[in-house]
LUMDRENLUM-983785 format. One record per residue (C-alpha): residue in one letter; x negated, y, z. Coordinates in steps of 0.05 Angstrom, whole numbers, plus 5000, padded with zeros to 4 digits. Example, Ala and Ser with C-alpha at 12.3 -4.5 7.8 and 13.67 -1.06 7.14 Angstrom:
! LUMDRENLUM-983785
a475449105156;s472749795143;
***
This chain:
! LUMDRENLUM-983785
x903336424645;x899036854603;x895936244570;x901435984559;x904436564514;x897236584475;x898135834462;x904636014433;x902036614400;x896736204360;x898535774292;x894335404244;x893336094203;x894735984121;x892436804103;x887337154133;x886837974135;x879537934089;x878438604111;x879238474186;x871638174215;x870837934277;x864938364319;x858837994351;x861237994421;x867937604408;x864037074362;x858436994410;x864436844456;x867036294418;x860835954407;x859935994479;x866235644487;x863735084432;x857435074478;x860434914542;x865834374521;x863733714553;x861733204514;x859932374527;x852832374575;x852833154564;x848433064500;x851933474453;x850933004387;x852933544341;x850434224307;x854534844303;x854335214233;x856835844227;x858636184152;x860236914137;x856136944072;x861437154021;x857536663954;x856636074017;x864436124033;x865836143952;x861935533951;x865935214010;x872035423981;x870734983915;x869034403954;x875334494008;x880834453950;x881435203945;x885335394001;x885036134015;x883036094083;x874935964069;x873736594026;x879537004067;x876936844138;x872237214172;x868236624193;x867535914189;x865535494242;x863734834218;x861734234272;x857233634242;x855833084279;x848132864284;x846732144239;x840131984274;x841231984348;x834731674374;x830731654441;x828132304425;x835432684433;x834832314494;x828132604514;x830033314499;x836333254540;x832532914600;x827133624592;x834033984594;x836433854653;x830533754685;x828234514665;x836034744692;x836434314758;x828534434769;x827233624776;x822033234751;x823832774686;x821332304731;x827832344768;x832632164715;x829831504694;x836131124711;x841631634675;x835531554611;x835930864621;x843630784619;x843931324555;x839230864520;x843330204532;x849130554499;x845430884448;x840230214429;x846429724432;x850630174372;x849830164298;x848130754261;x855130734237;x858730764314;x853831324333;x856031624282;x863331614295;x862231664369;x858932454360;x864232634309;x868432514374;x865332994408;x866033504351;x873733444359;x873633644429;x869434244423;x873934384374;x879134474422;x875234914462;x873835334406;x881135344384;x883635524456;x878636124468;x880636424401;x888336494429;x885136724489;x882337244447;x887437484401;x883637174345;x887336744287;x883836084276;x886035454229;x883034794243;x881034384174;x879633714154;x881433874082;x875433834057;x870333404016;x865433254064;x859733034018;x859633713974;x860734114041;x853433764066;x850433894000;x851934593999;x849034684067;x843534264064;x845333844118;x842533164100;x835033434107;x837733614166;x840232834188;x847433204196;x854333054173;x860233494162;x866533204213;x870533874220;x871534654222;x875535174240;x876035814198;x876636444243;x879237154239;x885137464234;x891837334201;x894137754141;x901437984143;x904137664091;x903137014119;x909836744128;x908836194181;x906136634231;x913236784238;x916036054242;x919235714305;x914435344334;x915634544331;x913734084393;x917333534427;x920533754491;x915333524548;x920632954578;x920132704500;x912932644498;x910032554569;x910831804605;x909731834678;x907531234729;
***
């Protein structure tokens, strides 16, 4: 299957081409992708930051250990998970879907009132850690439409987190760096594009009932 062979295609990428950029349509695409990954209630605890100033990704690249990849990539696409979830997210997602599925807010007082349990019954800390979840799994969609597209990506971790929301200013903002992926495409000298892929064989790693 053609997915299959793009899944195979794609690696964590150590050397971007820095002349190579990716155009608007493709990037819209993958923040599309980010968009529509499904996430716990549908409330999308998270903000998407995207970075292709050149001084912003020198910055980055300081505070993320100097690997080549921030300064070399075309992008980065960095997912921070909200610190303040709060009735009012809850509010503004119930005006969501009531605007998209033309109902009255009215409508949705039981789904509100379930969201609020959950959300009124966690510490800051657990909500916390509960939207840096979702951050990992539009991660994945991000990661998957970039094979889809041709376009080299390289999930990251490696990174200190507190210079990374200094830099961006995302405290004021009540947001807190979890992950990114640096996007674009990979330079030919990087030598582990040509590697054998390593995975367990699927009888090694899947248990059936």
């Amino acid at each position: 299957m053609e997915l299959i062979k793009q899944l195979n295609w794609r690696y964590a990428t150590k050397h971007f081409d820095a002349s190579k950029k990716i155009n608007t349509n493709d990037l819209n695409t993958l923040l599309d992708a980010v968009n529509l990954a499904p996430t716990s209630y549908g409330l999308q605890p998270f903000k998407v930051l995207v970075v292709e100033d050149e001084n912003k990704k020198q910055k980055l690249k300081e505070a993320g250990y100097q690997q080549p990849q921030f300064t070399e990539a075309s992008h980065i696409i960095l997912l921070a998970a909200k610190n303040n979830i709060s009735e009012t997210d809850v509010d503004e997602f119930m005006n969501r879907i009531a605007k998209a599925r033309n109902l009255e807010v009215e409508d949705l007082a039981e789904y509100k009132n379930m969201m609020l349990a959950k959300i009124n019954s966690a510490t800051d800390e657990g909500l916390t850690a509960w939207a840096s979840k979702q951050c990992y799994i539009a991660l994945g969609f991000l990661l998957y439409t970039a094979a889809q597209l041709s376009i080299d990506a390289c999930p990251m971790e490696g990174f200190d987190s507190e210079s990374f929301d200094d830099i961006l200013g995302l405290k004021e903002k009540n947001l807190k760096s979890v992950v990114l992926a640096t996007v674009g495409y990979r330079s030919k000298e990087d030598k582990y594009q040509s590697l054998a892929k390593v995975r367990y064989d699927l009888d090694d790693l899947v248990i059936k009932y």
